[in-house]
N, C-alpha and C positions, 0 to 999 in steps of 0.2 A: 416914631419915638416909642421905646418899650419903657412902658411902668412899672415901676417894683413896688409891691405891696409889701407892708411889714407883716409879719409874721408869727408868731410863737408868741409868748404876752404881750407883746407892742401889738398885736392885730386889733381890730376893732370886735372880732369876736369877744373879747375881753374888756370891754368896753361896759360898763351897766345897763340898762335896758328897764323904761316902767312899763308893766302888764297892768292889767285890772283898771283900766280907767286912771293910772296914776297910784292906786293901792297896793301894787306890790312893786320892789324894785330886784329885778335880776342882778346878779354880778356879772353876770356874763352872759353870754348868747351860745353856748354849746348846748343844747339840749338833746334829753333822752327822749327816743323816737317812742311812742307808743308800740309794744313789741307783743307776742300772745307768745306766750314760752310751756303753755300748759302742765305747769307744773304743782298746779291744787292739791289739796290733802280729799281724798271722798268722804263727804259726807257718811254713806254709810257704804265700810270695810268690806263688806259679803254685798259683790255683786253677781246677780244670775241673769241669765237669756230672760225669764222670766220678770224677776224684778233688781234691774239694771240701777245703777247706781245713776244719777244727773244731776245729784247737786257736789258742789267741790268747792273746800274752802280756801282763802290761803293762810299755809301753816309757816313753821319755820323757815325751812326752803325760799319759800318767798317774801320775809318778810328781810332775811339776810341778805339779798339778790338786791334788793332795792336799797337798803341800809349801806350796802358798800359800792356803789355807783352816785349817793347820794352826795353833794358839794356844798357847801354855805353858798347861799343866796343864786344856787343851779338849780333851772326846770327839770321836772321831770315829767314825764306824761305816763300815767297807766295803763297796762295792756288793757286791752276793749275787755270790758267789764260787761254781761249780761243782765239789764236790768229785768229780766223776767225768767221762767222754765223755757216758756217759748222760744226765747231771744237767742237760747245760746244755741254755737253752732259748733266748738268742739268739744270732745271729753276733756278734762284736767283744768279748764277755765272756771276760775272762780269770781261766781255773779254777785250782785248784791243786794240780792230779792229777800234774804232771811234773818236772821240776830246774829246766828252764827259765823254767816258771812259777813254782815257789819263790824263785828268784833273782828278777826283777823283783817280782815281790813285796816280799819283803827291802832292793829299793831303797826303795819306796813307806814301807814300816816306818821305815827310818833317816831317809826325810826328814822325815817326821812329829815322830820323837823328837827330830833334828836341831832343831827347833823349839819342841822342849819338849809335845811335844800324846804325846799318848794315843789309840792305836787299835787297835778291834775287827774280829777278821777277820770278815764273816759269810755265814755256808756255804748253799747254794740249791740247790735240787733242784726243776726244772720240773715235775715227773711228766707226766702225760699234757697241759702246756701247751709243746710242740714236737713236731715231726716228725721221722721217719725220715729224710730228707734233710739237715737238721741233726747230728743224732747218730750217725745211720750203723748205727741200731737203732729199732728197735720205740720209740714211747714207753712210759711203763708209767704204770700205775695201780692203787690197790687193786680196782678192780674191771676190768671189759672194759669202762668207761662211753663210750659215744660221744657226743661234742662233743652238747649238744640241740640246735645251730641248725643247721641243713646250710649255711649262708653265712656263718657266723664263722672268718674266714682267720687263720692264723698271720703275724705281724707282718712276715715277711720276704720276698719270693719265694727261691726256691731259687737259687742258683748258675748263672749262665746263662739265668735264666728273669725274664721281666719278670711273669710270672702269681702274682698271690697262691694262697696252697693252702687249700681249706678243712680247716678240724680234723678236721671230720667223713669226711675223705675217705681218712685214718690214724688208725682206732682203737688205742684204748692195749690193752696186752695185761695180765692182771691179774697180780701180784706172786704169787709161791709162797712162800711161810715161806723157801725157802732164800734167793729173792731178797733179800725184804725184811731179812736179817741179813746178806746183802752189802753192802745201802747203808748199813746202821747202819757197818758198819765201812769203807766211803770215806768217811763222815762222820768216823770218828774216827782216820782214815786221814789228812784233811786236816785235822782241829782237831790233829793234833801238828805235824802241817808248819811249822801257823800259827806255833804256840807256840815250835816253835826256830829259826823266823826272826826272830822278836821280836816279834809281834803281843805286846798286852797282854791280852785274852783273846779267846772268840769267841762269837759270838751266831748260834741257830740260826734259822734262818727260816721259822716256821710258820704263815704268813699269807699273802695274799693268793694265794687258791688254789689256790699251789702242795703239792707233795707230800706234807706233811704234813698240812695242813687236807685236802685230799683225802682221807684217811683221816678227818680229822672231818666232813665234808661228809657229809648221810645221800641226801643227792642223788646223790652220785658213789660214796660206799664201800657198797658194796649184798651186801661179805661176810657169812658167817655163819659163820665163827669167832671165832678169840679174839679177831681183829683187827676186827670189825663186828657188826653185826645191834643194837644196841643202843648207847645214846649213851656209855655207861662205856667197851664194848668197842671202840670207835671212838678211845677217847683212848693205846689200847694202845700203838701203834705211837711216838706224842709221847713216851709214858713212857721205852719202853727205849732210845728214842735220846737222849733229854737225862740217862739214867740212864748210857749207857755212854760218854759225850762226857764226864760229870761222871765216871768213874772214868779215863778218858784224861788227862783234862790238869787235874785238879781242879776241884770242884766251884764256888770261889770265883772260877774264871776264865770260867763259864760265864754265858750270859746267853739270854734268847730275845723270839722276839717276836711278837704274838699279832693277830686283826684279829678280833676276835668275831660283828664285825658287819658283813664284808667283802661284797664280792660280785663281785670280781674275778674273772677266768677259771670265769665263772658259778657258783661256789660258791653254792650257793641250800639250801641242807642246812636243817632245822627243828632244833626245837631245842637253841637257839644257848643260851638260857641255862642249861641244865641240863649240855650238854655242856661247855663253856667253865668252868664252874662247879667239874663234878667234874674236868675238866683242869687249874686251877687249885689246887683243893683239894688233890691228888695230889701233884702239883710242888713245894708248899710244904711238904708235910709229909714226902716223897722228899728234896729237896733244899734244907734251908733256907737256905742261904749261899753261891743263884744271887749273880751279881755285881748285876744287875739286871735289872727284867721291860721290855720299851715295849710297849706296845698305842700300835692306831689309833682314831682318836676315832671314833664310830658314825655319825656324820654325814656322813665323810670318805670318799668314795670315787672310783676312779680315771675311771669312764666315766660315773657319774650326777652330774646338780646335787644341789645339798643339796634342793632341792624333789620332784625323782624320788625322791630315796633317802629322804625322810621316807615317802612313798606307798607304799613298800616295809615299812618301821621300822611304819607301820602298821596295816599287813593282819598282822604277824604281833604284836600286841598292844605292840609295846615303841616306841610313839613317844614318850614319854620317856626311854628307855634313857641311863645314862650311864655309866662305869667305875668307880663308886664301887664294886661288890660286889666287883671282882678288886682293886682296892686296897684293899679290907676285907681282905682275904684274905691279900695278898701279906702285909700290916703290914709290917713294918720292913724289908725288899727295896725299893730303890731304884726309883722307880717312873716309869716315860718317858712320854711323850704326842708322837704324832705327828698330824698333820693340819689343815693351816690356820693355823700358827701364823706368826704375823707382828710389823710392832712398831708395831701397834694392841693385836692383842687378846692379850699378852703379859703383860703387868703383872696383877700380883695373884694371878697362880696359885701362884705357891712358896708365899707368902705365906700363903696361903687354905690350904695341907695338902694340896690337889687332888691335885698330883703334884709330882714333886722334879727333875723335870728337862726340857724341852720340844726339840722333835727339828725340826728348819728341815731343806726340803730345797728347794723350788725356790727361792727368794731366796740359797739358798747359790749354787747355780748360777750367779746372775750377780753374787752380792758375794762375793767372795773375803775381803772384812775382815766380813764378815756380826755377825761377833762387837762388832771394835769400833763400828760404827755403831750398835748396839742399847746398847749399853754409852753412846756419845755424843748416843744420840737423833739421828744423823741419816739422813736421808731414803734410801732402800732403791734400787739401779738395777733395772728391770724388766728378767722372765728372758725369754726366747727360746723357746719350749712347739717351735718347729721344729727346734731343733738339741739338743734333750732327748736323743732316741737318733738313735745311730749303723749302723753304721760311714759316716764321711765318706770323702772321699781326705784331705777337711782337715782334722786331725783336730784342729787348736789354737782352727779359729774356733770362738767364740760358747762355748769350753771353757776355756781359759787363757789367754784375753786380755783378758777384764774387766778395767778398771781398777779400781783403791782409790782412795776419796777424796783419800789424798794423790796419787795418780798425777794426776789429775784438776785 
């Protein structure tokens, strides 16, 4: 028997949705993926090889990017946000470690609310995926792990330089217990910032092999204390940072987000489903009245086809693998899906139980009305994968110049 899902406003996407322990009410379930488009204003103009520019606010540019994607009563999620100097991992990313950055910020907040939408700040920490010319420190990591390719460069050339750098060529240095409870608190250093500029709440970011999965990564975390050697011990570091964010700014404002199945900034770590498993279990029975979880689809990833990453998915037993076990888990935690989702293969998933709410990120990128078109059933304008990241000098083209169907 084939099933027909409804579709266009009748789907369940469209459907309301509570966040926040019951405190906030979604109109709908289209949400905006957390996207890094590196589009910040520099801090300071006159940058040299010598003294390199690293802090970057958001100016105009982005405070209009976000203001016209924004929907009454639609999520939105912010690009990973650097709560430290350390943290960040590209140039054009603007952190929220300064006054300067709080205020543009604070505009990006009002224009959203200005429009009735709803947004989550979300906090990011590169760990050992940046270099020392970047940040103007060491990278770090739960271990001393060095890059494994010796020809996997950092996204950017340095300041003055047209040469890419390889990873391998600035090892991360490993976290001491005192470090690791200084970033816990610029983590929570910045989710208050968030919350008195008027963010609605914030979402941590422990995926795609940045610093947190790092520490679950058995590839990259190769401690043997409290914080490694074992895939419980591994999950330690996720605990007391979503434990002491959740006593910062409360518990129901809190949200995170997970890629179990990642292999981004070579996270290649075994044990994906026992770790992820008791990370999960932990979190829900720690904090029941997160706002809400997203996971990445297992399928979805940044550098392989779905055909590489199944060959992957099957050498380690789980090429069926799906998210039903963390969404057994999570039970009544609002439950996200990012990766691929588009307005083909949208329909039927609220519907179905699957998940409660689906995460767009590059079709966001080039429809600003993203919303209403899925809503109208009409046809999607194709996004631009060259003008994805930044910094431009331009910083409007191919960012906030999409037209809207009614522009059009």
């Amino acid at each position: 028997m084939t099933i027909h899902y409804l579709n266009g406003k009748d789907s369940g996407l469209f459907k309301p949705l509570t966040i926040s322990n019951g405190n906030i009410t979604l109109e709908h379930r289209v949400v905006h993926a957390p996207l890094t488009r590196n589009r910040g204003e520099p801090l300071n103009p006159i940058s040299t090889p010598d003294q390199p520019n690293r802090i970057w606010i958001p100016g105009d540019a982005v405070v209009e990017y976000y203001s016209q994607r924004a929907t009454k009563g639609g999520l939105m999620i912010s690009e990973g946000i650097p709560p430290s100097l350390e943290s960040n991992g590209m140039p054009g990313v603007p952190g929220l470690f300064n006054s300067e950055q709080a205020a543009g910020w604070k505009r990006v907040v009002d224009a959203v609310h200005a429009k009735g939408g709803i947004i989550f700040c979300q906090l990011w920490h590169a760990g050992r995926a940046t270099i020392p010319q970047m940040t103007g420190s060491p990278a770090v990591c739960p271990s001393a792990s060095v890059w494994d390719s010796p020809t996997e460069c950092y996204s950017h050339p340095p300041v003055g330089s047209t040469q890419p750098v390889p990873y391998a060529n600035h090892p991360p240095i490993e976290m001491t217990v005192g470090h690791i409870k200084q970033t816990i608190d610029d983590y929570c250093i910045a989710a208050k910032t968030a919350m008195d500029i008027g963010f609605d709440g914030v979402e941590i970011h422990c995926g795609n092999g940045y610093l947190p999965e790092q520490f679950l990564s058995s590839n990259i975390n190769k401690r043997q204390d409290a914080y490694g050697g074992t895939s419980e011990k591994r999950c330690q570091f996720v605990f007391e940072l979503m434990e002491q964010v959740a006593k910062t700014i409360g518990e129901h404002n809190l949200a995170i987000r997970l890629s179990p199945f990642g292999m981004f900034n070579q996270a290649r770590g075994e044990q994906r489903v026992e770790t992820w498993t008791h990370l999960c279990e932990g979190l829900k029975k720690t904090l029941p009245s997160l706002s809400y979880v997203s996971f990445i689809e297992p399928r979805y990833e940044q550098i392989f086809g779905a055909e590489e990453k199944d060959k992957f998915l099957e050498s380690w037993g789980l090429l069926d693998v799906t998210l039903d076990r963390f969404r057994h888990i999570f039970g009544s935690t609002p439950f996200f899906s990012a990766g691929g989702w588009d307005d083909q293969n949208s329909w039927g998933v609220v519907e179905s139980g699957k998940y409660d709410g689906l995460l767009y990120g590059r079709y966001f990128t080039s429809n600003p009305d993203l919303v209403h078109r899925l809503k109208e059933k009409l046809p999607m304008a194709p996004y631009d994968r060259t003008r994805f990241y930044g910094p431009f000098e331009d910083r409007n083209f191919h960012y906030t110049d999409y037209p809207t169907v009614d522009q059009n």
